[in-house]
C-alpha positions as semicolon CSV with decimal commas, in nm:
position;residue;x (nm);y (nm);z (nm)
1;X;-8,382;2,482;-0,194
2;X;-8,121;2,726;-0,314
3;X;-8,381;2,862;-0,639
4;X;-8,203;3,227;-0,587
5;X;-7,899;3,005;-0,739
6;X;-8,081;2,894;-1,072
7;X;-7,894;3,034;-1,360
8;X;-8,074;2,971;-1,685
9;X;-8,466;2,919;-1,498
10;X;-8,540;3,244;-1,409
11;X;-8,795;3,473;-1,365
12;X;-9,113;3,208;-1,427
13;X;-9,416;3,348;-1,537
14;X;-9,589;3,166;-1,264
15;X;-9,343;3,192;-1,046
16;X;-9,526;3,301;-0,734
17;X;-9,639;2,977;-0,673
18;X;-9,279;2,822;-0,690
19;X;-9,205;3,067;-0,412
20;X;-9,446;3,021;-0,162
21;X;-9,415;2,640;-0,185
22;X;-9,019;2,654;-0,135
23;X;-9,059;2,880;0,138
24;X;-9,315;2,627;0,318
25;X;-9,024;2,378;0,217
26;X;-8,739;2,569;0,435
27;X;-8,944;2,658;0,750
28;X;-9,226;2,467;0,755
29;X;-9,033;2,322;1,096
30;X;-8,903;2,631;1,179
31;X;-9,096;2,773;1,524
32;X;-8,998;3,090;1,472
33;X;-9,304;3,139;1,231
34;X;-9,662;3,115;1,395
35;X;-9,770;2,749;1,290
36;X;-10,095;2,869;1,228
37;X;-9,966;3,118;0,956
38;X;-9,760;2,828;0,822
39;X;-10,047;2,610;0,771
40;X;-10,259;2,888;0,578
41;X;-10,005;2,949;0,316
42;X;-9,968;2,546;0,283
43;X;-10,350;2,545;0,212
44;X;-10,345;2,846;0,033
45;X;-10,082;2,657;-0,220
46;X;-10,324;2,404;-0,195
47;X;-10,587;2,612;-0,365
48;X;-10,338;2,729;-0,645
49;X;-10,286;2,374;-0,753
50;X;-10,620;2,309;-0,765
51;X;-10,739;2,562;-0,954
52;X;-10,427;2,507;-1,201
53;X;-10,556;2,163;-1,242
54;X;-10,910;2,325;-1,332
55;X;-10,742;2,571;-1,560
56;X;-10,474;2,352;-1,734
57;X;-10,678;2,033;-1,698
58;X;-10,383;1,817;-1,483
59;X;-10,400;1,533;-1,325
60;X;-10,236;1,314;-1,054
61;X;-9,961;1,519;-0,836
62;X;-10,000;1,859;-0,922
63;X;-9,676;1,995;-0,786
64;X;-9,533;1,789;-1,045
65;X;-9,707;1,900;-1,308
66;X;-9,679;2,242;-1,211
67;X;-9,278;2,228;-1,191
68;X;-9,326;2,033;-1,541
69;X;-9,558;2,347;-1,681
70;X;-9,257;2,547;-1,556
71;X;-8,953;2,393;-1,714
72;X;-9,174;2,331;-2,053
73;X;-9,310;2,723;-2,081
74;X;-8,970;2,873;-1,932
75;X;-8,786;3,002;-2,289
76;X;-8,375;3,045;-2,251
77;X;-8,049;3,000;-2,445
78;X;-8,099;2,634;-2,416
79;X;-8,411;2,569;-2,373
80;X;-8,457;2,775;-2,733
81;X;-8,134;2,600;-2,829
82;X;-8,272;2,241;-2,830
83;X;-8,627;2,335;-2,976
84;X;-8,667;2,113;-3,300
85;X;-8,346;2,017;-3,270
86;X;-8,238;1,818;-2,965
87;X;-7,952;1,822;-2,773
88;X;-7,669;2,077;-2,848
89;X;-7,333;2,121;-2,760
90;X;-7,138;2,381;-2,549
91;X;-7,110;2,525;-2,204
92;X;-7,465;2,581;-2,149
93;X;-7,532;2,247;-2,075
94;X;-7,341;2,275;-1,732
95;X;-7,593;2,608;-1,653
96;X;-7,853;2,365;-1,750
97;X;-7,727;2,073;-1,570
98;X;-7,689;2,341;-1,240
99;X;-8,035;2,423;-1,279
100;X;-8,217;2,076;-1,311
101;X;-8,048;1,981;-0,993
102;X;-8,210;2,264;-0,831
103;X;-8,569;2,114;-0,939
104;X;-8,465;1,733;-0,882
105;X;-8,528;1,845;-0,523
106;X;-8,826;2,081;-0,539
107;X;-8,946;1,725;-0,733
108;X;-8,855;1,472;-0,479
109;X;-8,950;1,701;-0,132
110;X;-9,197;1,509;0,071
111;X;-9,475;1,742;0,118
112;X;-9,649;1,445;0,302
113;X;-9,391;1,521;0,548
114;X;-9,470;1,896;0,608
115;X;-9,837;1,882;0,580
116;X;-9,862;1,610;0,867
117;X;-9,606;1,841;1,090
118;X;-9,851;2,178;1,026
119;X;-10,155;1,955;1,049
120;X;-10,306;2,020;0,714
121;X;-10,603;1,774;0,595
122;X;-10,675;1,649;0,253
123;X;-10,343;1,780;0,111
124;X;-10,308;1,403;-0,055
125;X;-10,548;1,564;-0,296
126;X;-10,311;1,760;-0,461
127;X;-10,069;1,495;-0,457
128;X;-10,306;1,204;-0,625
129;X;-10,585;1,439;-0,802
130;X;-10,843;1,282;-1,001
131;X;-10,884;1,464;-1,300
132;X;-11,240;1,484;-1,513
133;X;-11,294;1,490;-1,881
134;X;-11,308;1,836;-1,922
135;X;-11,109;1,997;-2,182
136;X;-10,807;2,232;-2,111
137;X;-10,879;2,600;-2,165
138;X;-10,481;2,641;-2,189
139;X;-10,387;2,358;-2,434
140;X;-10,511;2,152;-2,641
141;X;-10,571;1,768;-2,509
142;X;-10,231;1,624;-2,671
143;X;-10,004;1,896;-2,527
144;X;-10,198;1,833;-2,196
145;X;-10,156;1,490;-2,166
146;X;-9,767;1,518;-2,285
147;X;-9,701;1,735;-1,968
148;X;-9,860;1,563;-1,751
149;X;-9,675;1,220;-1,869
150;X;-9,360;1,445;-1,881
151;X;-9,379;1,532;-1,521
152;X;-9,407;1,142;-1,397
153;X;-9,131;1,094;-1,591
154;X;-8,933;1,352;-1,429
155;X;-9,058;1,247;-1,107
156;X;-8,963;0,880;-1,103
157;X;-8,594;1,024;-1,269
158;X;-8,274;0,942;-1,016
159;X;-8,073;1,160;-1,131
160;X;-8,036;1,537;-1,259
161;X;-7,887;1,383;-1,635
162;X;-8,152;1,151;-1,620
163;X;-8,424;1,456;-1,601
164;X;-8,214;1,658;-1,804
165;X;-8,231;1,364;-2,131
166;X;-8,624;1,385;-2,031
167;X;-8,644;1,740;-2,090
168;X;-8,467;1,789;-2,334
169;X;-8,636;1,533;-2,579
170;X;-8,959;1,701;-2,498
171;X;-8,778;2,020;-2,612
172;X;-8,696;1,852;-2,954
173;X;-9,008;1,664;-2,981
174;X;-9,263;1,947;-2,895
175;X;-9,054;2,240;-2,882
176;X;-9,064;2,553;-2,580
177;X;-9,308;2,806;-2,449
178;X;-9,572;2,951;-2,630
179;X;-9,456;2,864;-2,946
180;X;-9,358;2,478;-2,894
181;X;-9,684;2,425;-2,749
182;X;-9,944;2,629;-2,965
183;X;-9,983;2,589;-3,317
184;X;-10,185;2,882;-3,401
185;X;-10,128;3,228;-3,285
186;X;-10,305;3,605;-3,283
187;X;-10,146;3,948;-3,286
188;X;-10,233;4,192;-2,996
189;X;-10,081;4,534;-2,921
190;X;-10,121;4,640;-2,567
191;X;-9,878;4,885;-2,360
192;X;-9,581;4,666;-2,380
193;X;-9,600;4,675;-2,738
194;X;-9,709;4,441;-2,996
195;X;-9,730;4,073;-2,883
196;X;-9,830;3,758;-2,994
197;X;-10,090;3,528;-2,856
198;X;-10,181;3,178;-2,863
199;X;-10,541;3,068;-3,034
200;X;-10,666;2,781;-2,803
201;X;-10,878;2,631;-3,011
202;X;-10,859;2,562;-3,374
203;X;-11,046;2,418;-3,591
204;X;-10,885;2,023;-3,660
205;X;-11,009;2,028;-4,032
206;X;-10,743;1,817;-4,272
207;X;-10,669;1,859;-4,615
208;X;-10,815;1,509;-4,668
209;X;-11,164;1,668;-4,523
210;X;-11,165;1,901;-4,787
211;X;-11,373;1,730;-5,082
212;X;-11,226;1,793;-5,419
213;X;-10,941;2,111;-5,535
214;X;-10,706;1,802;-5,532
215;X;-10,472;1,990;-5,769
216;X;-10,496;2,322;-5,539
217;X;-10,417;2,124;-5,239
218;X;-10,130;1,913;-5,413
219;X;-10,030;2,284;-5,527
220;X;-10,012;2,420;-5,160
221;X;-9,893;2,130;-5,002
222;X;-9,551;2,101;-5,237
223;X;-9,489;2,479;-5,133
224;X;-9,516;2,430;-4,765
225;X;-9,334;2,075;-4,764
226;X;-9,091;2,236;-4,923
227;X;-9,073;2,508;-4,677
228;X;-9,086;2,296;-4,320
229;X;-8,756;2,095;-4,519
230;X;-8,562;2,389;-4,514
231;X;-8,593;2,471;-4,936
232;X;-8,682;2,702;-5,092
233;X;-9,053;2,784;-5,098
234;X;-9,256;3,110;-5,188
235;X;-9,532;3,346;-5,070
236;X;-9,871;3,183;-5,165
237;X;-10,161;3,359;-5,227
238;X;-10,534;3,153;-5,212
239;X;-10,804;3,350;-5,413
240;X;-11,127;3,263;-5,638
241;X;-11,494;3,227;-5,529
242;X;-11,633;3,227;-5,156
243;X;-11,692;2,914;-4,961
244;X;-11,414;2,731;-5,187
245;X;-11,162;2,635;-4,898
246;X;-10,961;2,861;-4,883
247;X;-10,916;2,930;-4,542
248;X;-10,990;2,605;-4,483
249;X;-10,699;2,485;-4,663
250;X;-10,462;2,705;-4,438
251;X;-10,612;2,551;-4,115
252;X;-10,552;2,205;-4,269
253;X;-10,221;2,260;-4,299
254;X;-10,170;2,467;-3,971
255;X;-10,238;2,120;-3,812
256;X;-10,116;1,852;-4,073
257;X;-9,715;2,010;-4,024
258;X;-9,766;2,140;-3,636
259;X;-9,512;1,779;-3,558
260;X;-9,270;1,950;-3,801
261;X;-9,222;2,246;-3,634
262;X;-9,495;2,475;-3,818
263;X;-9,686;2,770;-3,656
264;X;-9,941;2,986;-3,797
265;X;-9,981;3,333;-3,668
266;X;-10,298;3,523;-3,831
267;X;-10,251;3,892;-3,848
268;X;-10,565;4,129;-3,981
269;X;-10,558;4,391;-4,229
270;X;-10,527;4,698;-3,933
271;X;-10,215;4,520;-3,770
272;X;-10,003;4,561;-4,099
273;X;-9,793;4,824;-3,967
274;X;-9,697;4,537;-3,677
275;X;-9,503;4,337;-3,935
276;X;-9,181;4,428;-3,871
277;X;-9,227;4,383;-3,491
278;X;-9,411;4,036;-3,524
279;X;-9,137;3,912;-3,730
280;X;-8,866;4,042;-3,526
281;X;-9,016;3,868;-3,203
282;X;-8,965;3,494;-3,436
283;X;-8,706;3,526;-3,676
284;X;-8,414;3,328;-3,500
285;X;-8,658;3,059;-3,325
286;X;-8,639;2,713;-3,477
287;X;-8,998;2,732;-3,590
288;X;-9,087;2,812;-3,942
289;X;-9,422;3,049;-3,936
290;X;-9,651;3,131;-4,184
291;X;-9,800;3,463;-4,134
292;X;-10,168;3,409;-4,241
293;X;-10,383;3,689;-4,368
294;X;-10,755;3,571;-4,443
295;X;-10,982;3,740;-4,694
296;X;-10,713;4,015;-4,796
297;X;-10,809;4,277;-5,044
298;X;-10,785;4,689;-5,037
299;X;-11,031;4,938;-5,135
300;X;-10,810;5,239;-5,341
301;X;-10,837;5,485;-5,067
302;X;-10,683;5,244;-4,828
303;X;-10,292;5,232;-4,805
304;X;-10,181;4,950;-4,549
305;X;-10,099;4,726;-4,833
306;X;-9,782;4,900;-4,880
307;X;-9,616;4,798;-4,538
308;X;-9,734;4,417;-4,675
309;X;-9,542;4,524;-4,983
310;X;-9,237;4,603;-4,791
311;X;-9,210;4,316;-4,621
312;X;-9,260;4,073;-4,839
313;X;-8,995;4,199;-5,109
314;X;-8,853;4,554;-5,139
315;X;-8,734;4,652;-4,835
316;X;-8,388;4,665;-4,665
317;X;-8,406;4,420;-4,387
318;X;-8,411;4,048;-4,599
319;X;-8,718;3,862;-4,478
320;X;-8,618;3,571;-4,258
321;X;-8,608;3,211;-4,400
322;X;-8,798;3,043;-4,200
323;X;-9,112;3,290;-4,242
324;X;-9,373;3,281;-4,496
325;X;-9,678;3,478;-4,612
326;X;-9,980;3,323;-4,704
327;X;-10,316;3,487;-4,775
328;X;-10,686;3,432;-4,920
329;X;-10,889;3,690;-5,094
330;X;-11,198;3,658;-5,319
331;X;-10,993;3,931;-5,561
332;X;-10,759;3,779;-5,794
333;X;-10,554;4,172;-5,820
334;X;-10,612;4,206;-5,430
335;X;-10,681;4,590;-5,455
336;X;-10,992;4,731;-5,653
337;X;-10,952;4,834;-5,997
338;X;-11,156;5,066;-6,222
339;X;-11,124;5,098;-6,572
340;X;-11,081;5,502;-6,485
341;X;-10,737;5,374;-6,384
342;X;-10,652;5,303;-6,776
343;X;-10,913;5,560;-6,985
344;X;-10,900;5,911;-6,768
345;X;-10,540;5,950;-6,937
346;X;-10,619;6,307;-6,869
347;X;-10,626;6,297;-6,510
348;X;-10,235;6,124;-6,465
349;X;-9,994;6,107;-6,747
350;X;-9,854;5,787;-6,646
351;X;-10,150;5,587;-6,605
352;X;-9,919;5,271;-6,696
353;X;-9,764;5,382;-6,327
354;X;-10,111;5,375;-6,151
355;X;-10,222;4,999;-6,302
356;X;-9,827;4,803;-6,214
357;X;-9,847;4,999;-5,858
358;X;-10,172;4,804;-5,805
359;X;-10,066;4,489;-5,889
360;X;-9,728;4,461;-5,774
361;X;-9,902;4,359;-5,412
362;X;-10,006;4,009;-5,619
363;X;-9,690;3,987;-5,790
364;X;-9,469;3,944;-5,470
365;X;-9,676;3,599;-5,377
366;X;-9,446;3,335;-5,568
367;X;-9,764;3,106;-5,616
368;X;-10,114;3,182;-5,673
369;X;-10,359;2,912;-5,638
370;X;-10,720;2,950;-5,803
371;X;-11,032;2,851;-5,625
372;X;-11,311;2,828;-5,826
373;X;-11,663;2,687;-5,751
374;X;-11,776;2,364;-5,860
375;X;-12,009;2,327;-6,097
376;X;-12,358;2,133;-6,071
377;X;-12,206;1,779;-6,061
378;X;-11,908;1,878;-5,913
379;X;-12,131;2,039;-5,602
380;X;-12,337;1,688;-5,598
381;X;-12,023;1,517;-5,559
382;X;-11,919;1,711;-5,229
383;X;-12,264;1,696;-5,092
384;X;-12,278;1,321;-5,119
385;X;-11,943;1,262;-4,924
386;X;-12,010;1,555;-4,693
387;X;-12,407;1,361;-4,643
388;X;-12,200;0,996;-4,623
389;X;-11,947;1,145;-4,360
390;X;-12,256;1,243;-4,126
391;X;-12,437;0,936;-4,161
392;X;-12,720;1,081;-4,272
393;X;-12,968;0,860;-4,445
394;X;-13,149;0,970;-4,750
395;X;-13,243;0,877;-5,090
396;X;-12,967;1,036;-5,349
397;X;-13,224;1,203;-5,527
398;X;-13,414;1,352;-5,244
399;X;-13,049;1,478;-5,104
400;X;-13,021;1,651;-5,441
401;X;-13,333;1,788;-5,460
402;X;-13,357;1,917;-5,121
403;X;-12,979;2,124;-5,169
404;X;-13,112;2,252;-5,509
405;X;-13,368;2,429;-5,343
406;X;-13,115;2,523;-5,024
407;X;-12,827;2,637;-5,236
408;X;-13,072;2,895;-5,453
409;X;-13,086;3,074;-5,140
410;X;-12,829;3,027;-4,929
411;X;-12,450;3,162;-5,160
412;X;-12,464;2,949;-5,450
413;X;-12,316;2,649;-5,551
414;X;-12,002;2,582;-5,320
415;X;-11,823;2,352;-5,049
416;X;-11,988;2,554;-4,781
417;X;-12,291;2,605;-4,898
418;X;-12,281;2,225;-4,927
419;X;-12,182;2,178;-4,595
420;X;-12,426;2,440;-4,423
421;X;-12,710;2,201;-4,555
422;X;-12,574;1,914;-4,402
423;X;-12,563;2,066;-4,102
424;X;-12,920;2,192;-4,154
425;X;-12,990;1,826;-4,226
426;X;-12,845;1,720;-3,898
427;X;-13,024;2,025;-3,720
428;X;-13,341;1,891;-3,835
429;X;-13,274;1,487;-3,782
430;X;-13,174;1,555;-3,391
431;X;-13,525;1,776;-3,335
């Protein structure tokens, strides 16, 4: 099947698989191989793409979807070219046109064919599986059923152009590898170095969820619409009372501009000094990212904020335009204060010095957003849409009553708190 020849689709991943199964393709005729060995490894294969469709959640012929998984996850000069974009011009569509040749055959071999000459049973299930509602534990349900649909598509395709127009509209339309087809990511640092990992499951809150802050939302949402068009947008720092929606907010978003190319990767307070490395692993994709930091804030012994500080604005390497920071912290000045810092003159002669060194963190975030929390009507108001979304039944004045009490004991008046009764309510209604 000539695969030592591919130019561009190299080097899979997965690729074990893909050599077994061409292997079995060249010699599964050949007599010089004990028939009995042949057959294992066919079987063996067998297994793979069954467990890839428990894994992955496929469905229908799994060598398809498995060449699809492939081509989708498999990140090169034009594969990375045409994310977002599309088609692109230039001599790397003939090594891509070389390439998809190479897997128009591995797509149209008649494993039917090789299974009946080695006398494997049941391989038909692998060709035709049946797939059950459970939920992907690699991607998310859309992606899922996108690759599976993409690799009918490039199964029924004639011709190499033909499969190369298919993939490269998924390329534009949902992007490649981890990045086209995650919208939320972690940082990890392991022997290899620092990488960056897909979160499988996020939350699918939208901003229209969120009850109330409609000028904080309108707020945020100019900034990043702004920043997927390609203008000019600024760092954006969340802060003000817990259980507001803050964090919510950022998930909203995370999945209300994931079709327009946005990723979110969240990075923690100890991984600070992994900036530089982070961004230098997405700074020429086609992506914009927001690097998310949740609940930020410093204590005044502790010192990482100053490698946040550099990034953001001050040092010599220009942050990239298509990366963002945005962060939540209950703190409006991020790092602690005391008034020592402005009466023990006696202790540093420039105390001026000590106070603008602490607040210069919050003055590099282009647009601060306030969360406050609602007051007693304004808390009544969320409860009652939060208590009409569940379908929960009860007089208005009982429902009141009932998250008084709650609420004096469980954080106040807020969305959360709000929401944690409902879902005490619930609790309680399904007993």
């Amino acid at each position: 099947m000539k695969t030592e020849e591919l130019i561009l689709y190299r080097e899979f991943e997965d690729g074990a698989l893909l050599s077994d199964m061409v292997w079995l393709m060249e010699n599964f005729d050949n007599d010089y191989y004990n028939p009995e060995d042949r057959a294992a490894l066919l079987y063996a294969c067998m297994n793979r793409l069954l467990k890839l469709a428990g894994s992955h959640g496929f469905r229908g012929n799994l060598w398809h979807c498995y060449l699809a998984n492939l081509l989708v996850n498999h990140e090169n000069s034009y594969s990375c070219a045409c994310e977002i974009r599309g088609e692109v011009a230039g001599s790397v569509n003939r090594a891509a046109l070389h390439d998809i040749a190479i897997f128009r055959e591995l797509f149209a071999f008649d494993f039917g064919k090789a299974a009946e000459a080695l006398c494997v049973r049941d391989f038909d299930l692998a060709l035709s599986y049946e797939g059950n509602a459970q939920e992907s534990r690699v991607y998310n349900l859309r992606i899922r059923d996108r690759i599976c649909t993409l690799a009918g598509q490039l199964g029924q395709n004639d011709t190499p152009e033909e499969m190369k127009r298919t993939l490269t509209e998924f390329y534009r339309e949902y992007g490649v590898g981890k990045f086209g087809l995650h919208k939320a990511f972690r940082v990890e640092r392991g022997e290899g170095g620092v990488r960056i990992e897909p979160i499988l499951n996020i939350a699918h809150v939208k901003l229209s969820d969120l009850v109330g802050y409609e000028l904080q939302k309108q707020k945020l949402v100019e900034n990043t619409e702004a920043f997927v068009s390609g203008r000019k947008a600024n760092n954006c720092l969340l802060f003000g009372d817990a259980g507001t929606g803050k964090s919510s907010c950022i998930k909203a978003i995370a999945n209300e501009y994931y079709d327009r190319g946005l990723r979110i990767i969240e990075v923690y307070r100890h991984q600070f000094k992994d900036l530089h490395d982070v961004i230098a692993q997405i700074k020429n994709r086609n992506y914009k990212f927001i690097i998310y930091m949740d609940d930020l804030s410093f204590e005044e012994f502790e010192t990482e904020y100053k490698y946040l500080k550099a990034v953001i604005e001050g040092g010599l390497e220009k942050k990239p335009q298509n990366v963002l920071i945005y962060a939540t912290s209950n703190r409006r000045h991020l790092i602690r204060e005391s008034f020592r810092d402005k009466q023990e003159r006696d202790e540093e002669l420039h105390t001026n010095d000590t106070v603008q060194e602490k607040l210069s963190l919050v003055y590099r975030f282009g647009v601060t957003i306030y969360f406050g929390s609602p007051d007693k009507k304004q808390f009544q108001e969320i409860l009652q849409v939060l208590a009409e979304r569940s379908g929960i039944d009860m007089p208005q004045e009982e429902l009141f009553l009932q998250a008084n009490r709650w609420e004096l004991s469980h954080g106040g008046l807020s969305g959360r708190t709000a929401q944690q009764f409902v879902d005490y309510l619930l609790g309680k209604e399904r007993t």
